[in-house]
C-alpha positions as CSV (number, residue, x, y, z in Angstrom):
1,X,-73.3,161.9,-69.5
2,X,-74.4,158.6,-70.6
3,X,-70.9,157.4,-70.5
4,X,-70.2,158.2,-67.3
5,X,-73.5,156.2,-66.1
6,X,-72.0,153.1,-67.6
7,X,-68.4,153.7,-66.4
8,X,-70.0,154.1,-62.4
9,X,-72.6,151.0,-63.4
10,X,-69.3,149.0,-64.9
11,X,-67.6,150.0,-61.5
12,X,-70.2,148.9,-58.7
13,X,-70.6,145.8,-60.9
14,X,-66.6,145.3,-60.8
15,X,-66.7,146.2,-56.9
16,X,-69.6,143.3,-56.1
17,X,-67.5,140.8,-58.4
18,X,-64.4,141.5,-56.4
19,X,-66.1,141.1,-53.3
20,X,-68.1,137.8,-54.3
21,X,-64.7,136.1,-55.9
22,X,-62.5,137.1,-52.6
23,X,-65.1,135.8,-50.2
24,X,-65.2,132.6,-51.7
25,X,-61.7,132.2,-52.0
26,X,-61.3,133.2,-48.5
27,X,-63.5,130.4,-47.5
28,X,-62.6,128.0,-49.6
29,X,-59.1,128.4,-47.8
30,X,-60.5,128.1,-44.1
31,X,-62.5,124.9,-45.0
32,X,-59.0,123.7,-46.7
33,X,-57.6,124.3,-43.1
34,X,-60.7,123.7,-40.7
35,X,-60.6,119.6,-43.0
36,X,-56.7,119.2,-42.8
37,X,-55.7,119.7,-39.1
38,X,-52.2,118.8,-40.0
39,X,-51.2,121.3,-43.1
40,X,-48.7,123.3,-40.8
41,X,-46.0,121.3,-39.4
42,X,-42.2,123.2,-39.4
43,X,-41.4,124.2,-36.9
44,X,-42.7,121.9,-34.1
45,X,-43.5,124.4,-31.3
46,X,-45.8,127.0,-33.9
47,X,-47.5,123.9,-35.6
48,X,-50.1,124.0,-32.8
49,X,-50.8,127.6,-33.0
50,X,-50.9,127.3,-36.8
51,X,-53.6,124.5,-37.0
52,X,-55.8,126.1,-34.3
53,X,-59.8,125.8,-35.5
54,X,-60.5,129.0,-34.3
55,X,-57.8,131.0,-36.4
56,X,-59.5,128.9,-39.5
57,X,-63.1,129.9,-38.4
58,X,-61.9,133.8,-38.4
59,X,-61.2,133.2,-41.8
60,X,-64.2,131.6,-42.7
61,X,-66.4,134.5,-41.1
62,X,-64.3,137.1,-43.1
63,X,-65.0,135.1,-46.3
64,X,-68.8,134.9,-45.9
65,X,-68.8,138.3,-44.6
66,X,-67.1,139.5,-48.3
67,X,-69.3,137.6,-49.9
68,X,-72.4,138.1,-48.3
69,X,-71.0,142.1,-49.0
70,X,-71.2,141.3,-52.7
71,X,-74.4,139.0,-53.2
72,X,-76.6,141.3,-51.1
73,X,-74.9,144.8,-51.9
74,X,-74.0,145.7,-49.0
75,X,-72.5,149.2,-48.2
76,X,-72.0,149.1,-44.5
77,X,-68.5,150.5,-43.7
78,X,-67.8,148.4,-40.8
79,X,-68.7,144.8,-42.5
80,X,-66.9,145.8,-45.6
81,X,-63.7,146.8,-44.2
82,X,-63.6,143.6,-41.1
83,X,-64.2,141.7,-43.9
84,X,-61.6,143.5,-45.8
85,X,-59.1,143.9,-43.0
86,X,-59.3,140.4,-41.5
87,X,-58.9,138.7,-45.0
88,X,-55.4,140.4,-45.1
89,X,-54.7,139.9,-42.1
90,X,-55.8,135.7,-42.6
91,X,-53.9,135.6,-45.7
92,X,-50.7,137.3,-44.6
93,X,-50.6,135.0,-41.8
94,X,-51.0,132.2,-43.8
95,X,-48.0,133.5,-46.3
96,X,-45.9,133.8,-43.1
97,X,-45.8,130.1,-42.4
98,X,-45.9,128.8,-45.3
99,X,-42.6,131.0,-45.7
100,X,-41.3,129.0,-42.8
101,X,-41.9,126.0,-44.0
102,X,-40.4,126.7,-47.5
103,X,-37.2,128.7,-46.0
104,X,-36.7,126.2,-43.0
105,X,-38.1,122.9,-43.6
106,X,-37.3,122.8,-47.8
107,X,-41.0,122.0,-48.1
108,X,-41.0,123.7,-51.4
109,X,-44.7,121.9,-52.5
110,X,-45.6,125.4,-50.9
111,X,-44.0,127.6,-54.5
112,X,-47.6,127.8,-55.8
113,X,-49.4,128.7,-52.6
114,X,-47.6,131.6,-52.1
115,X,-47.7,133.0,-55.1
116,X,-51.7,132.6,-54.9
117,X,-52.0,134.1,-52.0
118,X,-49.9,137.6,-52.8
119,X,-52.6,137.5,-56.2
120,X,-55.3,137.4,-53.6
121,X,-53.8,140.1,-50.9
122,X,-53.1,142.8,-54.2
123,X,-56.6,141.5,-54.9
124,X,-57.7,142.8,-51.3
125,X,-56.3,146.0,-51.8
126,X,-57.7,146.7,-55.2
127,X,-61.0,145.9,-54.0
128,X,-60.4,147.8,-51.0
129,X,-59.3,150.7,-53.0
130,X,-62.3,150.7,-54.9
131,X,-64.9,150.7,-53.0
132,X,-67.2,153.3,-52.4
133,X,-69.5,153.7,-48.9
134,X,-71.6,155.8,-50.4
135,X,-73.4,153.6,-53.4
């Protein structure tokens, strides 16, 4: 009995960690973007649609919204899985052209990006996985 307290204890504490570590990454990210209006460039014609503020303010709101979802405990399906949902979606898109820029431009400063940014989406949808409405 005891030992299942402590494994659903370790868990919510797990769950609130994931959330607080994602939403800060998440933001950290759209400031990255919302301070360098230039980071997209390849090709031409999407670098505009790429560097738009209000794609990098999305982001930003899905990052507080994680963390805000971890520091105050928050339960509340439909913050939890925007935040959830629009972080994948922010970081998938961000992948895509950065994909572009590696496959059609040669930019290939963009190796380690990438490769941080699939650790974050599997990290999305462990923490989406593991969370539980009903704590």
């Amino acid at each position: 009995m005891l030992n299942h307290k402590l494994n659903l204890n370790l868990h919510h504490k797990l769950s609130r960690w994931n959330f607080l570590k994602t939403g800060l990454l998440i933001s950290a990210l759209a400031v990255c973007f919302l301070i360098d209006r230039t980071y997209f460039f390849y090709p031409p014609s999407l670098a505009p649609a790429w560097n738009n503020v209000w794609f990098d303010i999305v982001g930003l709101l899905a990052g507080i919204d994680l963390f805000l979802c971890g520091v105050l405990d928050i339960h509340i399906d439909v913050l939890v899985k925007l935040g959830l949902g629009v972080s994948v979606a922010f970081l998938t898109v961000l992948l895509v052209a950065e994909s572009f820029h590696i496959v059609g431009a040669g930019y290939f400063r963009f190796h380690p990006v990438v490769v941080f940014e699939i650790y974050a989406i599997i990290n999305l949808m462990q923490t989406a996985y593991e969370y539980d409405p009903q704590n």
